[in-house]
C-alpha positions, 0 to 999 in steps of 0.5 A: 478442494486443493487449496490455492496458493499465490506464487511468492511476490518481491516488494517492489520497494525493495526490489527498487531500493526505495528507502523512503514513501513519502504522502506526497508521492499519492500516485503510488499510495493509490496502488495500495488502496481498494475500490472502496478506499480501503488499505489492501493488506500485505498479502495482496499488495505483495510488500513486506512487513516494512514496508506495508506499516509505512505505506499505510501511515503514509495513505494516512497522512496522505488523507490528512492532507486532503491529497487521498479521499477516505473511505466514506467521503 
């Protein structure tokens, strides 16, 4: 079986010129969260390296907050 590749994704924070993500913009931190409430990795999100370790310390200090539900819960 050929194996599938997924067409090569710009992130949409540096296509945007966004410099900062921020906890409280929960709206957008959902986008990179799972059904199961799990952080979705770069390769599916289409973000770089940057910004994926910044979108996840953010849902982190979003579910701090009590702003994004964890995983269990």
């Amino acid at each position: 079986m050929p194996i599938k590749r997924q067409p090569n994704t710009v992130c949409i924070f540096c296509q945007e010129g966004v410099d900062e993500v921020t906890f409280r913009d929960y709206e957008v931190l959902r986008k990179f969260i799972s059904g199961q409430k799990k952080i979705l990795p770069r390769k599916k999100t289409g973000s770089c390296s940057r910004h994926q370790r910044k979108i996840s310390r953010e849902i982190k200090r979003a579910r701090e907050m009590g702003l994004l539900r964890y995983r269990g819960m």
